[in-house]
C-alpha positions as CSV (number, residue, x, y, z in Angstrom):
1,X,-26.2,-29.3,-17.5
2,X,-24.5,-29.5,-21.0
3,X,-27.6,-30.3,-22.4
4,X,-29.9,-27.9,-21.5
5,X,-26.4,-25.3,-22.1
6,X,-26.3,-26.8,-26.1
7,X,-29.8,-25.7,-26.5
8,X,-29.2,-22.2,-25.5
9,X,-25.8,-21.9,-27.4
10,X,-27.3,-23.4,-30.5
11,X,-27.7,-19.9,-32.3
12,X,-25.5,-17.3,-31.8
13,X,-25.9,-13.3,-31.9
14,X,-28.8,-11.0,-29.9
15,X,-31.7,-12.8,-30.1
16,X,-30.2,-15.6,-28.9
17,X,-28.6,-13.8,-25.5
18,X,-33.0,-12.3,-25.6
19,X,-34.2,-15.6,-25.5
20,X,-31.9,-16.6,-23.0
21,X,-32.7,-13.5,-20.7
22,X,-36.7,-14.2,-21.7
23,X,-36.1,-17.8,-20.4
24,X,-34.7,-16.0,-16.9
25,X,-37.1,-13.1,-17.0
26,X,-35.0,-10.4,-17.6
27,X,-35.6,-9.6,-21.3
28,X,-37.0,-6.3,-23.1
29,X,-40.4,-7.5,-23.1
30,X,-42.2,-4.4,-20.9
31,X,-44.0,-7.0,-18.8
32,X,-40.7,-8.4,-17.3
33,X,-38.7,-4.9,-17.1
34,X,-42.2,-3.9,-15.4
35,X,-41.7,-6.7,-12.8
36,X,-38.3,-5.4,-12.1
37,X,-39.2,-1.9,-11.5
38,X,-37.5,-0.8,-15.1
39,X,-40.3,0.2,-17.5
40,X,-43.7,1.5,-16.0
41,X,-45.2,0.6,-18.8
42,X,-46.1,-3.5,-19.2
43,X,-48.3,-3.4,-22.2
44,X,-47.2,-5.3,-25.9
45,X,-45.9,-2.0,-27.6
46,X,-47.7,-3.3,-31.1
47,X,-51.0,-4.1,-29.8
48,X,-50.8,-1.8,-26.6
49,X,-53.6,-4.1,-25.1
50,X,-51.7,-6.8,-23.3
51,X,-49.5,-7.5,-20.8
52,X,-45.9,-8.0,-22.6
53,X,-45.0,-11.5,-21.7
54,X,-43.0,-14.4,-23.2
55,X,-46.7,-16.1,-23.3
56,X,-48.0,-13.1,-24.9
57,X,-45.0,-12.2,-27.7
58,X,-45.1,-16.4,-28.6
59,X,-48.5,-17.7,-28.6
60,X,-51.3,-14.6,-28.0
61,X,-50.2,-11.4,-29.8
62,X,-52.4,-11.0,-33.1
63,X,-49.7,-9.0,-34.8
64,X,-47.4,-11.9,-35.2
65,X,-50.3,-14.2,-35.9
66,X,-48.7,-14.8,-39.4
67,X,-44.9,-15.5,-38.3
68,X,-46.7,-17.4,-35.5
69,X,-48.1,-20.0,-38.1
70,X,-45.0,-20.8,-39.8
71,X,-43.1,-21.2,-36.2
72,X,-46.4,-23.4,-34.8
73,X,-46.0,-25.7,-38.1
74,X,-42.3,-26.3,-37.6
75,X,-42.4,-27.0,-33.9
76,X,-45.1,-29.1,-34.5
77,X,-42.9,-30.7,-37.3
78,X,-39.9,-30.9,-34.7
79,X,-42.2,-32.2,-32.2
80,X,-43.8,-35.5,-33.9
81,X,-39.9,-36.1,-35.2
82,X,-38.9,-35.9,-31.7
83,X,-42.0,-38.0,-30.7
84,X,-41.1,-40.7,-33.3
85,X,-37.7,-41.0,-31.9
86,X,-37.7,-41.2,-28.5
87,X,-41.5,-42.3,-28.2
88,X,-41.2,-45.9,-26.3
89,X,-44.8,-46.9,-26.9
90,X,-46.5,-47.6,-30.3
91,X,-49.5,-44.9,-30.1
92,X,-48.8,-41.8,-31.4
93,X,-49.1,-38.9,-29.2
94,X,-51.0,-35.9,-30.3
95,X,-49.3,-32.4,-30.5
96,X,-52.7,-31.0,-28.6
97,X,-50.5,-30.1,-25.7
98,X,-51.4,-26.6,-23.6
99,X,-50.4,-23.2,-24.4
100,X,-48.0,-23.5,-21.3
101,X,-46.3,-26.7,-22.2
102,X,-46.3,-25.1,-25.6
103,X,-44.4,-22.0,-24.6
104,X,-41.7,-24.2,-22.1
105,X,-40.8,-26.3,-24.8
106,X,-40.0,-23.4,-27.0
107,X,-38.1,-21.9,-24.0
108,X,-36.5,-24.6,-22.8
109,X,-36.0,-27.3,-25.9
110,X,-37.1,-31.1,-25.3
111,X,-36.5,-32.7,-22.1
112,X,-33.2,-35.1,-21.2
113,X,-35.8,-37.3,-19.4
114,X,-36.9,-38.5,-22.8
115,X,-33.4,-39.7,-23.4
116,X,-32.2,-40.7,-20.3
117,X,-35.7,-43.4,-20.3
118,X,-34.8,-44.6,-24.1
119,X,-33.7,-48.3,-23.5
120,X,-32.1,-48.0,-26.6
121,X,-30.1,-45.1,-26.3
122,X,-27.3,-44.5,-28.6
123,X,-25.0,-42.1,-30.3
124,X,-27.7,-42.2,-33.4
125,X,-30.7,-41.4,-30.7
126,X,-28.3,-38.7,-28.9
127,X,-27.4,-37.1,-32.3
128,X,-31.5,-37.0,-33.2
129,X,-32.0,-35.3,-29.6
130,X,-29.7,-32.5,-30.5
131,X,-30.9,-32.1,-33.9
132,X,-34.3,-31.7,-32.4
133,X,-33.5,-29.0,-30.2
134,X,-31.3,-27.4,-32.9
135,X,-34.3,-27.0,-35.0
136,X,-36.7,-26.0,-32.7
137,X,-34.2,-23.0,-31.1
138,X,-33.9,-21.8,-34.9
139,X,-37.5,-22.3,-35.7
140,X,-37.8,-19.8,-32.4
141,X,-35.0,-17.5,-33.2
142,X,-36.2,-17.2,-36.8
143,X,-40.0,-16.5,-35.2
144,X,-38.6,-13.0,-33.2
145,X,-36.5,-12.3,-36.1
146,X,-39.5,-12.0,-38.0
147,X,-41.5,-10.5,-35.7
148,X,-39.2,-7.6,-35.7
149,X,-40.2,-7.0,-31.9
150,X,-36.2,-6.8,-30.5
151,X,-35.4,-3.7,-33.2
152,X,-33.4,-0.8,-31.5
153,X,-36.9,1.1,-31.4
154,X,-38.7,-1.1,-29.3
155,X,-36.1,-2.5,-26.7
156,X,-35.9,0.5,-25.0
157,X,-39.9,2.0,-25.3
């Protein structure tokens, strides 16, 4: 749908077509080439003690623990913005959400179901939806650039 497509198309260049492929599961990470019968080795090729998965490279892998901060803090940012906007009741909901919901909303942006149950939708609240999604797919790209975990070196290892 042209939503979900605008998330994806948000940033441009390599690690943009990797997080796309991560998203399918058929990205460099070892884990998912293992799956496919292309590496036979599955293990994170900076901490060699984990499986290499989208799970692992986002939220688990202690040698992006510092990039991870700074991308935690501004999807957490993106997230009570979001939450502010598109929120129908008063309460506040807390960012505590799980490490699974954590990782789909870095892969897949922030649901059209918000949107499409706002009473008071309009090109102001559709404009703030995209923004949100811009921000968190750069906050995301600008997390594996960091990382330097897509260099030539490691793609192919």
């Amino acid at each position: 749908n042209e939503i979900h497509s605008k998330f994806h198309t948000t940033a441009r260049g390599k690690l943009n077509t990797i997080l796309l492929q991560i998203y399918l599961g058929l990205s460099p990470l070892r884990g998912q080439r293992f799956t496919h019968n292309v590496s036979d080795n599955p293990f994170c090729p900076f901490c060699l003690d984990c499986i290499d998965t989208a799970m692992h490279l986002f939220l688990e892998c202690t040698s992006y623990a510092a990039s991870r901060v700074i991308l935690l803090n501004e999807v957490e940012t993106c997230y009570d913005y979001f939450v502010s906007c598109f929120n129908n009741n008063t309460r506040k909901m807390s960012f505590n959400i799980t490490s699974v919901k954590l990782l789909e909303l870095m892969l897949n942006g922030f649901s059209s179901v918000y949107v499409a149950n706002n009473n008071n939708i309009n090109k102001s609240l559709l404009d703030k939806y995209h923004t949100c999604n811009a921000t968190l797919h750069t906050s995301v790209i600008n997390f594996m650039y960091s990382t330097k975990r897509f260099t030539l070196q490691f793609e192919t290892v």
